[in-house]
Rosetta silent file (secondary structure, phi, psi, omega in degrees, C-alpha in Angstrom):
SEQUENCE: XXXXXXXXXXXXXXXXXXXXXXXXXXXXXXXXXXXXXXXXXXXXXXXXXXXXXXXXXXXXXXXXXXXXXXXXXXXXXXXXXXXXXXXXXXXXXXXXXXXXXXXXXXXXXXXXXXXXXXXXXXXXXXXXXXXXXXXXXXXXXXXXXXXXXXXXXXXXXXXXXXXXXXXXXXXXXXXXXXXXXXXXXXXXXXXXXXXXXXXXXXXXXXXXXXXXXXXXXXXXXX
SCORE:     score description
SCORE:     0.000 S_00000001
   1 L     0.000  -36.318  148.921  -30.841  -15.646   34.654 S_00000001
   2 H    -1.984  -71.947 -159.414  -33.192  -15.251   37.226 S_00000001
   3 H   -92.789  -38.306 -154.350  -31.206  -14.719   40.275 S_00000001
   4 H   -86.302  -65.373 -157.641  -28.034  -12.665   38.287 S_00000001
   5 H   -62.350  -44.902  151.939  -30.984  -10.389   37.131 S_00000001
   6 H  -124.326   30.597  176.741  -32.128   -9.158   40.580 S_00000001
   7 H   -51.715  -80.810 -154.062  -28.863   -9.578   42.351 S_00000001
   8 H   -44.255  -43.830  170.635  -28.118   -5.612   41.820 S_00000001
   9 H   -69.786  -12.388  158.847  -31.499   -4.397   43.537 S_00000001
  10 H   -44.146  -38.834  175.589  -30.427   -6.432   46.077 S_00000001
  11 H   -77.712  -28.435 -150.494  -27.059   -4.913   46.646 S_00000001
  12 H  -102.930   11.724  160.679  -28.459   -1.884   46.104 S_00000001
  13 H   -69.154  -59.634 -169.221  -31.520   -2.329   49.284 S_00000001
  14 H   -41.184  -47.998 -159.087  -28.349   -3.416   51.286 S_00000001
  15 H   -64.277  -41.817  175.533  -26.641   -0.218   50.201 S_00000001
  16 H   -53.192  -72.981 -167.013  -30.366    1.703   50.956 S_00000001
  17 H   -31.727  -64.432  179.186  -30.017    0.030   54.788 S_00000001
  18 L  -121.373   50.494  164.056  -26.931    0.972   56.117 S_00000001
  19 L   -96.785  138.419 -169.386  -26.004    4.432   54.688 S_00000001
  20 L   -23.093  163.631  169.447  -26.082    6.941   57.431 S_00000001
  21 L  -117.580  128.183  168.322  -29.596    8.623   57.618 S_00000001
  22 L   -11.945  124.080  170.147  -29.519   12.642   56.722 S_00000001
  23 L   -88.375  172.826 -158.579  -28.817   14.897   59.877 S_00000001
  24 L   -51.841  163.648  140.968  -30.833   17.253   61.269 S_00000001
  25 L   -16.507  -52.601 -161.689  -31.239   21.095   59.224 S_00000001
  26 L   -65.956  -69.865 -156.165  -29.251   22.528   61.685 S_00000001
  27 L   -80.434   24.427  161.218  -26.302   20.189   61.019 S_00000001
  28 L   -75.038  149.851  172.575  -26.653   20.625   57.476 S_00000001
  29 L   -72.614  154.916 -159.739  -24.083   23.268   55.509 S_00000001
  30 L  -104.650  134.428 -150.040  -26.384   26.144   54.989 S_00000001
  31 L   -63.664 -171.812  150.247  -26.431   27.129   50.820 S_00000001
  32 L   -81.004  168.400 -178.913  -24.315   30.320   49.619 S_00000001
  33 L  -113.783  162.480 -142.534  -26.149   32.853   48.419 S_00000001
  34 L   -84.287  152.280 -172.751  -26.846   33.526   44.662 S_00000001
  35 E  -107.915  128.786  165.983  -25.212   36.296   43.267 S_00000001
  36 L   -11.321   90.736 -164.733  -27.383   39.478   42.157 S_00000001
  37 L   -63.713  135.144 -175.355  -28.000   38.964   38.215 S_00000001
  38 L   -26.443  -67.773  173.538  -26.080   41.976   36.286 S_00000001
  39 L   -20.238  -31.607 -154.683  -29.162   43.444   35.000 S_00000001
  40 H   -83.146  -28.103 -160.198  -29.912   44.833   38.127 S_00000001
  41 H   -90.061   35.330  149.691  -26.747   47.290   39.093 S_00000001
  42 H   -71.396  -27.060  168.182  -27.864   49.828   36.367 S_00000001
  43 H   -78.831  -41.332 -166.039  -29.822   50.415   38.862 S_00000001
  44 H   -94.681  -12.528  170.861  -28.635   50.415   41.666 S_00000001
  45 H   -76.039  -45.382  172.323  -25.671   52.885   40.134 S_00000001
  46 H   -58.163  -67.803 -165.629  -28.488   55.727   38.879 S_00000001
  47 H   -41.077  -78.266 -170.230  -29.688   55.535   42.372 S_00000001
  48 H   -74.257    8.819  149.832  -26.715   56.233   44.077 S_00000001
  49 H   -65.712  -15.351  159.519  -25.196   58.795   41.617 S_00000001
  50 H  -144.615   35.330  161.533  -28.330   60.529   42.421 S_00000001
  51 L  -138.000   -4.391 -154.332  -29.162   60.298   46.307 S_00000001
  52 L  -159.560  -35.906 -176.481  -25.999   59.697   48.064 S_00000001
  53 L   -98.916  160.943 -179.560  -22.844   60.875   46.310 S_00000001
  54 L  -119.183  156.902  175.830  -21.416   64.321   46.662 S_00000001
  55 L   -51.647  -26.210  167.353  -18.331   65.740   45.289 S_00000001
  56 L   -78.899  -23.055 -167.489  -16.512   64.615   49.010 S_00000001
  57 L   -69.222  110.052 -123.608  -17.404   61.232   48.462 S_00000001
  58 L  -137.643  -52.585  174.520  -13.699   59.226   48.268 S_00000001
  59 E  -159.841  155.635 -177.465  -15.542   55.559   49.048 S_00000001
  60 E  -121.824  154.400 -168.062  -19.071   54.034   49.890 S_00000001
  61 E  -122.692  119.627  162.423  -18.882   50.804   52.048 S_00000001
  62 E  -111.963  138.913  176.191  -22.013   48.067   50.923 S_00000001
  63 L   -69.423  132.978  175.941  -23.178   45.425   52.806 S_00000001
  64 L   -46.312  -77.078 -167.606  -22.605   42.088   50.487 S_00000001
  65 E   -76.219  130.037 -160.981  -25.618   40.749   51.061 S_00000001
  66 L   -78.320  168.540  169.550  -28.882   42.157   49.950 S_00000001
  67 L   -97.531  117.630  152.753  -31.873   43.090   52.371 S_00000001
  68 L   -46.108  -16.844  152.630  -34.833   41.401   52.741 S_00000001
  69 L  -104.707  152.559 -175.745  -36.704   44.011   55.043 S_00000001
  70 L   -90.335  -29.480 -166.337  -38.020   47.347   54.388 S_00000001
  71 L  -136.150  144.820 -168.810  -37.812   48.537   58.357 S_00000001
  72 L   -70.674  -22.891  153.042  -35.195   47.779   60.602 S_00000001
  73 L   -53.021  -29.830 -139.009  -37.915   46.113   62.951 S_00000001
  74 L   -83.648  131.088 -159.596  -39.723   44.432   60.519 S_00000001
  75 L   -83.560  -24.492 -145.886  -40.801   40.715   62.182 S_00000001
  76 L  -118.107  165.087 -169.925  -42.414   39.512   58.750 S_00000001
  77 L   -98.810  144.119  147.641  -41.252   38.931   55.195 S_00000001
  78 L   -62.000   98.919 -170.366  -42.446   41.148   52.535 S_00000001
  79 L  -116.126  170.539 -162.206  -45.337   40.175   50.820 S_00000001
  80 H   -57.763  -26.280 -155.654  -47.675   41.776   48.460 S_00000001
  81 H   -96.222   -8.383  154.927  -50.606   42.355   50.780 S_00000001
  82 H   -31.580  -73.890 -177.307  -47.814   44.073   53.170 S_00000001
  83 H   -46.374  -39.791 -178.978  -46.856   46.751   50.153 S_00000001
  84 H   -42.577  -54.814 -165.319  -51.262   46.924   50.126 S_00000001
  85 H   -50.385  -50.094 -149.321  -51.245   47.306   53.671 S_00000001
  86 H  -101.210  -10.337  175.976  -48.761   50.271   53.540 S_00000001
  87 L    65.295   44.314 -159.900  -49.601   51.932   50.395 S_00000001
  88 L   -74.602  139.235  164.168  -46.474   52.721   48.878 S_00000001
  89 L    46.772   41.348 -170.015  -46.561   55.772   46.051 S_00000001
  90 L    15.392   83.674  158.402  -50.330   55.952   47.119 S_00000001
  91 L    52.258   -0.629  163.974  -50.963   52.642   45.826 S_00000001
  92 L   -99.702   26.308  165.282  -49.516   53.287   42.262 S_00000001
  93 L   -80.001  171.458 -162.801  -46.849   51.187   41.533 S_00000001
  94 L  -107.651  132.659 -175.552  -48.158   48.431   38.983 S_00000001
  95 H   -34.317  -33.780 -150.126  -48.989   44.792   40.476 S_00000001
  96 H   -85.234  -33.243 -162.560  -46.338   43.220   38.408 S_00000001
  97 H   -76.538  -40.241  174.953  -43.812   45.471   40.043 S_00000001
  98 H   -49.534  -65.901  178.803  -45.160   44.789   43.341 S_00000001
  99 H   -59.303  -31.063 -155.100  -45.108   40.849   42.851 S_00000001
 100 L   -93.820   -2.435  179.082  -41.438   40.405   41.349 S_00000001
 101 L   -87.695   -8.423 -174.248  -40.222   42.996   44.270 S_00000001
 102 L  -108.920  -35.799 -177.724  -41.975   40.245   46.986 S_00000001
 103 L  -108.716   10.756  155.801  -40.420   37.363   45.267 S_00000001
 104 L  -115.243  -13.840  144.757  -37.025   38.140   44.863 S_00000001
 105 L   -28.461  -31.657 -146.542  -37.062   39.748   48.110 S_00000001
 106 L   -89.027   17.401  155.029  -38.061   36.638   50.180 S_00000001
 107 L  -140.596 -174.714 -166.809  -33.918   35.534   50.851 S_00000001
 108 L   -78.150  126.244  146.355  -30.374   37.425   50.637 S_00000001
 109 L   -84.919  153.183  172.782  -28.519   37.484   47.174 S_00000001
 110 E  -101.625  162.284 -166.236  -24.950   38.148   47.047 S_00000001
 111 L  -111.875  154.092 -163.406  -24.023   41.276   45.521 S_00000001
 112 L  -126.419  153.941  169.220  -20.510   41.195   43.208 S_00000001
 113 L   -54.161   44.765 -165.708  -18.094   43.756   42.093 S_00000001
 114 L   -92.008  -17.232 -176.505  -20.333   44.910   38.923 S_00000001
 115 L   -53.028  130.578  142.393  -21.217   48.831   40.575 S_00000001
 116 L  -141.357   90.930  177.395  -20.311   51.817   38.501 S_00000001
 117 L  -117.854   32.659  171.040  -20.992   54.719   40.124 S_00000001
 118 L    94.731    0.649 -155.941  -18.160   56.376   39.762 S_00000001
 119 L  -161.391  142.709 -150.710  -16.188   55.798   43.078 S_00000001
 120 E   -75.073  103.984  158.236  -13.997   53.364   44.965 S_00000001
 121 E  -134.569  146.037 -175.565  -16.221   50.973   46.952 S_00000001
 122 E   -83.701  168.323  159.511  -15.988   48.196   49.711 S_00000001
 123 E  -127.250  161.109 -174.069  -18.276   45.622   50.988 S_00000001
 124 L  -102.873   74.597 -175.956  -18.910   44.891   54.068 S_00000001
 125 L   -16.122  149.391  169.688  -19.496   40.949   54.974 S_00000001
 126 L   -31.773  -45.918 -158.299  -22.543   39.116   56.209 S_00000001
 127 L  -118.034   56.427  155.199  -21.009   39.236   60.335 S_00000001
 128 L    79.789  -33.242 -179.294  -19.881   42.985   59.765 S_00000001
 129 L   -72.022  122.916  164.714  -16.225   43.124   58.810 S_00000001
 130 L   -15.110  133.609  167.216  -15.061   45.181   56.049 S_00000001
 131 E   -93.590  102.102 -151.102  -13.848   43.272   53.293 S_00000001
 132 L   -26.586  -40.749 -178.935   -9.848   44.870   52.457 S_00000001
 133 L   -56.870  113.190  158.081  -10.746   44.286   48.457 S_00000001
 134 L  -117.495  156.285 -177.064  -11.601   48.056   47.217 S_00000001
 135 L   -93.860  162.451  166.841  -13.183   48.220   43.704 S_00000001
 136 L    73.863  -59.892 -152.787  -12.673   50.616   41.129 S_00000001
 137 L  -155.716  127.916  174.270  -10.117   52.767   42.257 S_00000001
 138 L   -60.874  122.812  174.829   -6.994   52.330   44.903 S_00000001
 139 L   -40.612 -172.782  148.202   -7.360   54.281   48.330 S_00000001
 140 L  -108.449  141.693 -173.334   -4.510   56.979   49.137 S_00000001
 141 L   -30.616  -70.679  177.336   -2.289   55.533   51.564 S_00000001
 142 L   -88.461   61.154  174.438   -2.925   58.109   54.341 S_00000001
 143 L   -68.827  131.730  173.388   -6.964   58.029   53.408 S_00000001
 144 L   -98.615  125.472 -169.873   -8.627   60.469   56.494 S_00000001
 145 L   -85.712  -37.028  178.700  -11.998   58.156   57.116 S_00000001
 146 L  -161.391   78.185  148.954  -14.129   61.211   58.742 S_00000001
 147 L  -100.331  -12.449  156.025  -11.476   64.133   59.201 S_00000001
 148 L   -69.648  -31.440 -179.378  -14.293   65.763   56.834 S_00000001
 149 L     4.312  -71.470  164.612  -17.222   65.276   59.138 S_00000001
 150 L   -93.863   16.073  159.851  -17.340   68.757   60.421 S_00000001
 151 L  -106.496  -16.570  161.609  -16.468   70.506   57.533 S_00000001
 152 L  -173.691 -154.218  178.431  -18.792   69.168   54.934 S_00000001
 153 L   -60.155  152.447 -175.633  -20.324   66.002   53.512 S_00000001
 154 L   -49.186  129.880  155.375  -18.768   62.695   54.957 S_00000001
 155 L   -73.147  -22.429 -164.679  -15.871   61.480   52.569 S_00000001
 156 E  -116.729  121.965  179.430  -16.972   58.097   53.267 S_00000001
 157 E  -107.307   99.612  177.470  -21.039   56.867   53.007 S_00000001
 158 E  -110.066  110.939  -23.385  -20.959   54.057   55.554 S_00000001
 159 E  -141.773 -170.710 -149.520  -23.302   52.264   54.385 S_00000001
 160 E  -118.790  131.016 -168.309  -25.125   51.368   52.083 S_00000001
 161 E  -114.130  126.396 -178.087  -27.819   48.146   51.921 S_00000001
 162 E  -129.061  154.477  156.546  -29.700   47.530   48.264 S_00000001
 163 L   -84.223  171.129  172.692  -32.674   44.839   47.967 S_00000001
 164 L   -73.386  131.041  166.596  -32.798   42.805   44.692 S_00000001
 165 L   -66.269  137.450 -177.610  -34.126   45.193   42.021 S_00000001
 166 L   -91.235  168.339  170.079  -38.086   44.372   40.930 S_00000001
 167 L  -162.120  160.940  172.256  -38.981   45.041   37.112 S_00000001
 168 L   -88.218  154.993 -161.437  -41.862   45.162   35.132 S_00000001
 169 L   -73.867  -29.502  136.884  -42.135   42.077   32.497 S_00000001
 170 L   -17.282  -51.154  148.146  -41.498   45.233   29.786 S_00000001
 171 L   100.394   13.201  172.774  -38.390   45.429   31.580 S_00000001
 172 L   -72.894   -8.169 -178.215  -39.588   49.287   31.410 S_00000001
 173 E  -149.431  157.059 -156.550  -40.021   50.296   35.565 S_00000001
 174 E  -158.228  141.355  155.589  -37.825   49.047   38.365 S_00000001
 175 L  -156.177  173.492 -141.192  -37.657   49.612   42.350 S_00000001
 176 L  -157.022  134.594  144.281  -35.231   49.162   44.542 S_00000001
 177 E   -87.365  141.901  170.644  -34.769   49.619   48.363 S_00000001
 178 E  -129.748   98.513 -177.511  -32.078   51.405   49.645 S_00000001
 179 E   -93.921  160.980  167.677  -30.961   51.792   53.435 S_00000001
 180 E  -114.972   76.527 -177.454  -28.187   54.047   54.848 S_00000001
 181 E  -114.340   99.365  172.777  -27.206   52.322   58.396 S_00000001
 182 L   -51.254  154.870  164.043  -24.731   54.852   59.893 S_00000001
 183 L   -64.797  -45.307 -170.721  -22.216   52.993   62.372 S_00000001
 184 L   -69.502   29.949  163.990  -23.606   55.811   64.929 S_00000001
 185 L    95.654  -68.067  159.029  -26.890   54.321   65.171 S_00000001
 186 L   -55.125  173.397 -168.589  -28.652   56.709   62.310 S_00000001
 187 E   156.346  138.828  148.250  -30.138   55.926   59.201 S_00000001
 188 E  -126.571  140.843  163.996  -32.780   55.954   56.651 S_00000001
 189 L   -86.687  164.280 -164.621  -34.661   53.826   54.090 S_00000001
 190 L  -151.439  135.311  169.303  -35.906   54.718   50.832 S_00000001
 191 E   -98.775  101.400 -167.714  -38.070   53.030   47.993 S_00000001
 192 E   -89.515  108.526  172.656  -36.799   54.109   44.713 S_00000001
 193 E   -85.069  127.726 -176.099  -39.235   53.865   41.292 S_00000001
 194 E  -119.487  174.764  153.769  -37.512   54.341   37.992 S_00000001
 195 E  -126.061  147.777 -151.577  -38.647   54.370   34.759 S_00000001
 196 E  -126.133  125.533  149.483  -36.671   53.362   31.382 S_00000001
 197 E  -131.652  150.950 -168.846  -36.546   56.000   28.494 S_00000001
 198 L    17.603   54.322  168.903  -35.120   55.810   25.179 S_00000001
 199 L   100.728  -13.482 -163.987  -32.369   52.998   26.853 S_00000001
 200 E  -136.556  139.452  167.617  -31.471   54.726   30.055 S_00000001
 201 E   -93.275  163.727 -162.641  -33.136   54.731   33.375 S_00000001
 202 E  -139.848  125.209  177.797  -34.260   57.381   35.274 S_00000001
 203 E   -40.969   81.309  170.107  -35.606   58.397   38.508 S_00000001
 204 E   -50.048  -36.186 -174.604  -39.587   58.318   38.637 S_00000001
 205 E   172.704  159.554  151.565  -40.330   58.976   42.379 S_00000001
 206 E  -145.925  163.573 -166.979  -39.181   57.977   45.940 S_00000001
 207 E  -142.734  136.368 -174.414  -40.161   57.531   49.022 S_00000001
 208 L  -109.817  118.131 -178.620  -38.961   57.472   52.442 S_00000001
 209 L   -42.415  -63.233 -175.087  -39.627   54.824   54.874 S_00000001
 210 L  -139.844 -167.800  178.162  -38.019   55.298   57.749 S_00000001
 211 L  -175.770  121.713 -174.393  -35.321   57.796   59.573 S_00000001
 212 E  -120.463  132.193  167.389  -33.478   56.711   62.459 S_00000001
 213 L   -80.645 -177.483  173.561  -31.754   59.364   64.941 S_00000001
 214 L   -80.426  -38.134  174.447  -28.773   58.665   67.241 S_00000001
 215 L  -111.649   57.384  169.857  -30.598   58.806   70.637 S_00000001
 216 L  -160.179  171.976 -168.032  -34.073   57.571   69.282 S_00000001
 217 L   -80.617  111.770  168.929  -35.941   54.654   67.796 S_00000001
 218 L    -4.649  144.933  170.030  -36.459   54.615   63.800 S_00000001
 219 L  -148.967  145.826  163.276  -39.531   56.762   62.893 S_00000001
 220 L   132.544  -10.453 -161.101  -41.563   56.625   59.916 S_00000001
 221 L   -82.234  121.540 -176.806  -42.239   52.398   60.515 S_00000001
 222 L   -91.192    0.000    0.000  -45.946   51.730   60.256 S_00000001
């Protein structure tokens, strides 16, 4: 009874010996990334129904994957004593807002076809190519991509970048990053604060980070 009793940890140290040993990080597959919980693109639809679209606007192209930096430079992750450092909304957003905006922040989420902000939009994949899939609404065949350019606002806002939305444990205040990184080089970032009244949110305050021209270096990065 003895021996029949530890035969199986036996087989299963043998088993322990010679299975392969784990390969490095590198040659591991690298996870997917999580997809952006619903709650958040209430949000991210008030924002861009009221910074970015115009009456020309025909489609907005978003990068899939959310951003994890505030500045296009930025070496460092965002953490709380950063936002301290930089004094966002002279120091009045509320700690809570502050923390869950640093810790949903610190990797990429993916973002899914949940936007309604009124207008046909693409995403753009992680190594830059357009993805074919438009949401919402079907181009027109013969779509003109920038034949508005010099006649008014851009039919197209290419594009657009959102962070994971923060919230207060009320579930009453929200912020959000938002970049605009033009093909041409341009661009700005923006920190958007909202506030929730009687069910629907609403723009509280923003702030702009950065602004990048076409023959110059980002400005506004501290």
């Amino acid at each position: 009874m003895r021996a029949r009793t530890l035969l199986p940890f036996v087989l299963a140290g043998l088993e322990w010996l010679i299975a392969p040993a784990p390969g490095p990080a590198s040659d591991r597959p690298a996870e997917s990334p999580l997809p952006v919980p619903a709650e958040e693109y209430p949000i991210y639809d008030v924002v861009v129904r009221s910074k970015f679209l115009t009456s020309a606007t025909q489609l907005v192209i978003v990068e899939r994957l959310t951003a994890t930096r505030l500045y296009p430079a930025q070496d460092q992750p965002t953490t709380r004593t950063f936002f301290e450092q930089h004094g966002y909304f002279e120091g009045r957003l509320p700690a809570e807002l502050k923390q869950d905006f640093v810790a949903k922040n610190s990797r990429p989420f993916k973002l899914e076809p949940r936007f309604d902000f009124g207008v046909p939009y693409r995403f753009l994949s992680a190594d830059g190519a357009e993805e074919q899939e438009v949401s919402l609404a079907p181009l027109p065949v013969a779509f003109p991509r920038r034949s508005l350019v010099q006649e008014g606002p851009p039919p197209v806002i290419d594009r657009l970048a959102f962070s994971r939305v923060a919230f207060t444990s009320r579930r009453d205040q929200a912020l959000v990053y938002v970049a605009n990184n033009r093909p041409d080089g341009s661009g700005a970032g923006f920190l958007f604060w909202l506030h929730r009244s009687v069910g629907s949110w609403e723009l509280h305050d923003s702030e702009v980070l950065w602004i990048a021209q076409v023959d110059g270096p980002p400005q506004g990065e501290r």
